[in-house]
TORZAMI-860653 format. One line per 10 residues: number of its first residue (from 1); for each residue z, x, y of N, C-alpha, C, O. Coordinates in Angstrom, 1 decimal, always signed. Last residue first. Layout:
REM residues N
NUM) Z/X/Y/Z/X/Y/Z/X/Y/Z/X/Y; ... $
//
This chain:
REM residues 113
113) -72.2/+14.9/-123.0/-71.7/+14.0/-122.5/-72.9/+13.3/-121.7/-72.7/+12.2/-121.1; -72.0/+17.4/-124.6/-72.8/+16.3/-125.2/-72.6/+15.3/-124.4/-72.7/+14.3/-125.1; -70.3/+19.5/-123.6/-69.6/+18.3/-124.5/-70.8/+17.7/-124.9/-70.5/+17.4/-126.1; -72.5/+20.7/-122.5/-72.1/+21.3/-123.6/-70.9/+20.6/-124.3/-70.6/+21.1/-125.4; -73.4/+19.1/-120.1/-74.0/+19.2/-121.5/-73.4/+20.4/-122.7/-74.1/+20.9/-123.5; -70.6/+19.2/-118.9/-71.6/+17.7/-119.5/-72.4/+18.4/-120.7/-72.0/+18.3/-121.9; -70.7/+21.8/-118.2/-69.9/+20.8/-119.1/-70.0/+19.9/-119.9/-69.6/+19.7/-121.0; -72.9/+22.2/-116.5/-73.3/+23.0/-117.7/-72.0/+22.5/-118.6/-72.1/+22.9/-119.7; -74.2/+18.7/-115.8/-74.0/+20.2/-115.4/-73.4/+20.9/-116.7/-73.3/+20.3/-117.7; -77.9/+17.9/-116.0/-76.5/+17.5/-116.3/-75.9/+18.7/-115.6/-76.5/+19.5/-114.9 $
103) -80.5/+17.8/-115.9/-79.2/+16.3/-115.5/-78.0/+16.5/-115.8/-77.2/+15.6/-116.0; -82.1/+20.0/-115.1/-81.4/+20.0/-115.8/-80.8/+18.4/-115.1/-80.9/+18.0/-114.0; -84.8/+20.6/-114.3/-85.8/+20.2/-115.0/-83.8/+19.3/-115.5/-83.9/+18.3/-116.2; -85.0/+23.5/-113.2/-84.7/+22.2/-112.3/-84.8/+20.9/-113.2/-85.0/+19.9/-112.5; -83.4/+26.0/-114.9/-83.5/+24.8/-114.9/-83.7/+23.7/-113.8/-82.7/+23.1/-113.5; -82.9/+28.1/-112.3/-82.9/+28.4/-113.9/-83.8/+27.5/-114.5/-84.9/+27.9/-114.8; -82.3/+26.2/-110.1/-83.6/+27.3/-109.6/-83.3/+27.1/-111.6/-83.5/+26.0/-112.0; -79.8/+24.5/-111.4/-80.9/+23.8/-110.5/-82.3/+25.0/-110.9/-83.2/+24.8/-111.8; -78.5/+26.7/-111.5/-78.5/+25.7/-112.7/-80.0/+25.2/-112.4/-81.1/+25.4/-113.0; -77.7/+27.2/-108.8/-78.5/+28.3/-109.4/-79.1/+27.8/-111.0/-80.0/+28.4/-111.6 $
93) -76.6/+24.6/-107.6/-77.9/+25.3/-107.2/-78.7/+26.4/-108.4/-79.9/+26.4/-108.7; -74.6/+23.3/-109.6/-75.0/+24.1/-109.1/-76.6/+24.8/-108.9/-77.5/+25.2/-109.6; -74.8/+19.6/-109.3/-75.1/+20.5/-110.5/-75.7/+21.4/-109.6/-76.7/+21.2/-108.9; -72.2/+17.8/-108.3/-73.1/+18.1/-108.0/-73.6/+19.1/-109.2/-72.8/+19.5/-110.0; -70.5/+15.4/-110.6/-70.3/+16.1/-109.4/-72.3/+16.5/-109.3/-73.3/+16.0/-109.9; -71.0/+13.2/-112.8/-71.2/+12.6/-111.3/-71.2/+13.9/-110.2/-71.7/+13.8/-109.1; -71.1/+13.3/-115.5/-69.6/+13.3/-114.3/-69.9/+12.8/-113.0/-69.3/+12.1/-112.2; -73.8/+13.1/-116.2/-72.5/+13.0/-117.1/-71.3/+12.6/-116.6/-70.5/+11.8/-117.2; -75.8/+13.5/-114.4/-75.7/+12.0/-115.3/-74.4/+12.0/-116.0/-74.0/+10.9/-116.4; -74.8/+15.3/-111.4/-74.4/+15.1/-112.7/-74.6/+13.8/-113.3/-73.8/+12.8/-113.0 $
83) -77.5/+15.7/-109.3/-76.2/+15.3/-109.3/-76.0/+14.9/-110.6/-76.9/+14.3/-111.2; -79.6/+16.5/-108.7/-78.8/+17.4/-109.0/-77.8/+17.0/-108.9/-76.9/+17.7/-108.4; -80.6/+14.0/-106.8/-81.6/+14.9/-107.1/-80.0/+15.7/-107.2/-79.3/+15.7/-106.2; -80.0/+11.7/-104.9/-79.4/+12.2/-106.5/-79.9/+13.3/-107.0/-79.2/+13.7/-107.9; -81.9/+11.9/-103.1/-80.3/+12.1/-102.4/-79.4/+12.4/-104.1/-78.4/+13.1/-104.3; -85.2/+13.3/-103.6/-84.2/+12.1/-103.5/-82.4/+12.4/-103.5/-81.9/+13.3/-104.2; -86.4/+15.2/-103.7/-86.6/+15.1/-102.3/-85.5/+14.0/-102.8/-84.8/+13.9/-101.8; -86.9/+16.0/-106.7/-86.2/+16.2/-105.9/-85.6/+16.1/-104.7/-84.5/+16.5/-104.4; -88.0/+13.3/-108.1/-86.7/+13.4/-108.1/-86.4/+14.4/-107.0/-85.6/+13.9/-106.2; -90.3/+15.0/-108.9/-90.3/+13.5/-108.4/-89.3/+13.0/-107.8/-89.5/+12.1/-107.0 $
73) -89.3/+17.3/-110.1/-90.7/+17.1/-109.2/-90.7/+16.0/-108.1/-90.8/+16.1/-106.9; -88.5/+16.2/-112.7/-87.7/+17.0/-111.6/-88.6/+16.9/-110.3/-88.2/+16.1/-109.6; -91.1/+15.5/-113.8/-89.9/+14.0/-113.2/-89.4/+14.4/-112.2/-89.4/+13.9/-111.1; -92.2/+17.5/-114.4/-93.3/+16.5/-113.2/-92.3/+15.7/-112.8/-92.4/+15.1/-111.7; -90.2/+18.5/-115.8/-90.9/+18.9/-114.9/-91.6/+18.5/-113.7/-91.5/+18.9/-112.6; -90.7/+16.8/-118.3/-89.3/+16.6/-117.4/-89.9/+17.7/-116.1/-89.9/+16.9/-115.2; -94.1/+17.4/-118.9/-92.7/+16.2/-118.2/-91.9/+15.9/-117.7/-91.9/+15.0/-116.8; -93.5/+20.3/-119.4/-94.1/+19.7/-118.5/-94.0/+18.1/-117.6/-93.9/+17.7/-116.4; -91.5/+19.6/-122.1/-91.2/+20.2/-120.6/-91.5/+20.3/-119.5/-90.7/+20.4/-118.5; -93.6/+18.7/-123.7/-92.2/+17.7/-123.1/-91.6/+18.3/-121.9/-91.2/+17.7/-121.0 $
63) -95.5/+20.8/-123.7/-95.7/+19.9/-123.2/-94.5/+18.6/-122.5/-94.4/+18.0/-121.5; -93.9/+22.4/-125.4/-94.1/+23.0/-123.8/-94.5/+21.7/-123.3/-93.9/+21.4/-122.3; -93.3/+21.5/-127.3/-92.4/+21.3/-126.5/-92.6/+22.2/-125.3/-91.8/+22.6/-124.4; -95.9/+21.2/-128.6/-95.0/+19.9/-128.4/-93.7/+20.4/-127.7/-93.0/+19.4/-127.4; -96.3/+23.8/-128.9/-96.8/+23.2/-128.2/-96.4/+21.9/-128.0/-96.7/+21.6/-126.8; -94.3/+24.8/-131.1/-94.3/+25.2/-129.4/-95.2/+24.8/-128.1/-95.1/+25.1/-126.9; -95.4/+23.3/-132.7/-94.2/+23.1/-132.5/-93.7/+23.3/-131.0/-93.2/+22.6/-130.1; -98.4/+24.2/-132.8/-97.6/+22.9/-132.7/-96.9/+23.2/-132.2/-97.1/+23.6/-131.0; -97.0/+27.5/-133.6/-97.5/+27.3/-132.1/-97.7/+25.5/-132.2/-96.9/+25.2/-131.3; -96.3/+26.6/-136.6/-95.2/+27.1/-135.7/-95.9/+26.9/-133.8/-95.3/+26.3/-132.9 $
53) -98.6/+25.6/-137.3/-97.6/+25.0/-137.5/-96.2/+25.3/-136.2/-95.6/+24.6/-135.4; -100.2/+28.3/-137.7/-100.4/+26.7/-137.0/-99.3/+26.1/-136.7/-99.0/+26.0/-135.5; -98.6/+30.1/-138.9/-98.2/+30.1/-137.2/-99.0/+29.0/-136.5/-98.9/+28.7/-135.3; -99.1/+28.5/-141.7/-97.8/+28.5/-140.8/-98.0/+28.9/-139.4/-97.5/+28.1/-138.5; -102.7/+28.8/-141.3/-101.5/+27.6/-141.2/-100.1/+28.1/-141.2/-99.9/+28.1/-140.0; -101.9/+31.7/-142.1/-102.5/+31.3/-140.2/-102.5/+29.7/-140.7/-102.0/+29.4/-139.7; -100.8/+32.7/-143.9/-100.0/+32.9/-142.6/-100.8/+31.7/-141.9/-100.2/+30.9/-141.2; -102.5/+31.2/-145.5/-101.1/+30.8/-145.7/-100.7/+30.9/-144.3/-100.4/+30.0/-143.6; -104.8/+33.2/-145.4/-104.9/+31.5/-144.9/-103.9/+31.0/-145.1/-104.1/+29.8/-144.9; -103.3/+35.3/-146.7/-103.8/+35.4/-145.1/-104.0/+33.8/-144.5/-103.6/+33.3/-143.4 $
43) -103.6/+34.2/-149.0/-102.4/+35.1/-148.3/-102.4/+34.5/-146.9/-101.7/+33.7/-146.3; -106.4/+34.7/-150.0/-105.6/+33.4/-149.6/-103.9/+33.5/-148.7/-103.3/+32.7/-147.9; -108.8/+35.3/-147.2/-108.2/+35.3/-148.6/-106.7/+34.5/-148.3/-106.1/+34.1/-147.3; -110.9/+34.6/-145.4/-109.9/+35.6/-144.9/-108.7/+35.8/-146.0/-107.7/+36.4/-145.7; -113.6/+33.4/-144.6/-112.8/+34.1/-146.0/-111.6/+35.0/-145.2/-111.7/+36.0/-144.5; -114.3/+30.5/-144.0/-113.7/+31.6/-143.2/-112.9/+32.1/-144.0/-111.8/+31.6/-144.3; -114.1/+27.7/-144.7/-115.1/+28.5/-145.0/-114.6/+29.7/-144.9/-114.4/+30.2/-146.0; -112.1/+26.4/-143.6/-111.5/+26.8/-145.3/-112.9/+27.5/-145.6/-113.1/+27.7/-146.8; -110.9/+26.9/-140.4/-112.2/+26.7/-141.2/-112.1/+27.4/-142.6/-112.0/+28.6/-142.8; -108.0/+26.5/-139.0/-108.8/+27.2/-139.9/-109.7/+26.3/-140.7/-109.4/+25.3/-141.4 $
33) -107.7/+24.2/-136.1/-108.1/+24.3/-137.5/-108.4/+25.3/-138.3/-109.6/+25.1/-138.6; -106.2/+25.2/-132.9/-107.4/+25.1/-133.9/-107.7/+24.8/-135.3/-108.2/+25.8/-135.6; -104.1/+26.6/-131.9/-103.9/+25.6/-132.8/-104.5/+24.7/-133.6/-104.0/+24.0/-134.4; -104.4/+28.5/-129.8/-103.9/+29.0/-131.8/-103.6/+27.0/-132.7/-103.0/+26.6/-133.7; -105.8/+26.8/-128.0/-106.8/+27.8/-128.4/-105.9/+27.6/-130.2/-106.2/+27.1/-131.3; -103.4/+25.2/-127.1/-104.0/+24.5/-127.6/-105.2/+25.3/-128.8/-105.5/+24.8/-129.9; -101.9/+28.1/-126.1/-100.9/+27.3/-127.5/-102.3/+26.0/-128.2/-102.3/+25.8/-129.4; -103.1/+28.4/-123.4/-103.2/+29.1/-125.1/-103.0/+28.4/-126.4/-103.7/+28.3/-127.4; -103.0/+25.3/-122.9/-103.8/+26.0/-122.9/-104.3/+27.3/-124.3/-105.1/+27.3/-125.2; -99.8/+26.2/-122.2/-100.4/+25.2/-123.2/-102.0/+25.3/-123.4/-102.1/+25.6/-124.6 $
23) -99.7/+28.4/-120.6/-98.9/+28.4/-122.2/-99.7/+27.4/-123.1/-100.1/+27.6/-124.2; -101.1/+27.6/-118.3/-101.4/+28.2/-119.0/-101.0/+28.9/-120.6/-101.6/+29.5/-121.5; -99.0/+25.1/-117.9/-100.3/+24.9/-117.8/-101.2/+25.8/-119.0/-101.8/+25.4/-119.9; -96.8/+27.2/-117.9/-97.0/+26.0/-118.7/-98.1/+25.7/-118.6/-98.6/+26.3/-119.6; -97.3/+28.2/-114.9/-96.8/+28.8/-116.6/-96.7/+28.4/-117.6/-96.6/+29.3/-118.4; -97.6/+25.8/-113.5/-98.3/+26.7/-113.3/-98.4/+27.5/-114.9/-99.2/+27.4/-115.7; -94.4/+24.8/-113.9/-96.1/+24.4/-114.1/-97.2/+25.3/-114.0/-97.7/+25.2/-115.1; -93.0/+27.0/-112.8/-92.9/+26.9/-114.0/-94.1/+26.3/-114.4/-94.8/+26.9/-115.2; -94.2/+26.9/-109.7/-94.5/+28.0/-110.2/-93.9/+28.0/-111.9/-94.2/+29.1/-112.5; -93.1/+24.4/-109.3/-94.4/+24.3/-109.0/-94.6/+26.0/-109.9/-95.4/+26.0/-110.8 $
13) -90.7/+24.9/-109.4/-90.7/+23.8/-109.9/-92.5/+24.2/-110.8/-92.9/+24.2/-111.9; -89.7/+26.7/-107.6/-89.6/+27.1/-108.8/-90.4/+26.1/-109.7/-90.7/+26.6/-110.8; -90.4/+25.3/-105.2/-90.9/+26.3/-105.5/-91.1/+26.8/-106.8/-92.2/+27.2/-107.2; -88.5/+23.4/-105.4/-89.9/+23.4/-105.8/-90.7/+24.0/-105.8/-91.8/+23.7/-106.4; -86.4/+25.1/-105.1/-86.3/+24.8/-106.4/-87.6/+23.9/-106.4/-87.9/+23.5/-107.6; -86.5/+25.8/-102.3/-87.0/+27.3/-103.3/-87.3/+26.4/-104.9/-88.2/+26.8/-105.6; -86.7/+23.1/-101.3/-87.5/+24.2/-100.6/-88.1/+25.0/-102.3/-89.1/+25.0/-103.1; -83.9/+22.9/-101.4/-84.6/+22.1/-102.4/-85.8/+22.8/-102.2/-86.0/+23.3/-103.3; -82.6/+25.6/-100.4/-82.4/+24.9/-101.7/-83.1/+23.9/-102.0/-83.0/+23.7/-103.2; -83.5/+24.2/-98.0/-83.9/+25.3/-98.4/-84.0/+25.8/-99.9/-85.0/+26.3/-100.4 $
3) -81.6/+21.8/-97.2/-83.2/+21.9/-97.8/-83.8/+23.5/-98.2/-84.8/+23.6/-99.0; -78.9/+22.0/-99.9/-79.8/+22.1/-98.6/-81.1/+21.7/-98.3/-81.7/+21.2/-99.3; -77.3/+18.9/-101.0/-78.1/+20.1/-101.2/-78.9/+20.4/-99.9/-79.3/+19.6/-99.1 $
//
């Protein structure tokens, strides 16, 4: 891989954190506790535990993302950095910018391999 190409895809790397950072952040604010004092009747205290529920969800996986993120991160500057855990070839640059975050290439993972 070039360096230029590795260049832009920490670029990209550094500018998805950044978006995440502040995703989770929000996602921590909607995930608060409703206060069973706080009349907002009962209907209404249904929805807001489900979209509790639902931002979790989206908060547990923005955070796992931030992970593979900080790995990609760690990984790029190294000679494997985008090379297939599944086959071994190289995993196209634009896979890479999309997803740096990807191990496989887009065969691999769509056998499950």
């Amino acid at each position: 891989m070039q360096k230029d190409e590795i260049d832009a895809i920490k670029g990209r790397i550094n500018k998805k954190l950044e978006q995440l950072e502040e995703q989770i952040h929000e996602l921590k604010e909607l995930t608060k506790p409703v206060a069973p004092d706080v009349a907002i009747g009962r209907v209404s205290r249904m929805d807001a535990i489900n979209n509790k529920s639902v931002n979790e969800m989206a908060l547990r996986q923005a955070k796992e993302k931030k992970v593979k993120l900080h790995y990609a991160l760690d990984l790029v500057d190294k000679p494997n950095y985008g090379k297939c855990s599944g086959c071994g070839s190289q995993i196209p640059a634009g896979r890479l910018m999309a997803m740096p975050e990807s191990t496989k290439c887009i065969n691999c993972q769509n056998i499950g391999f």
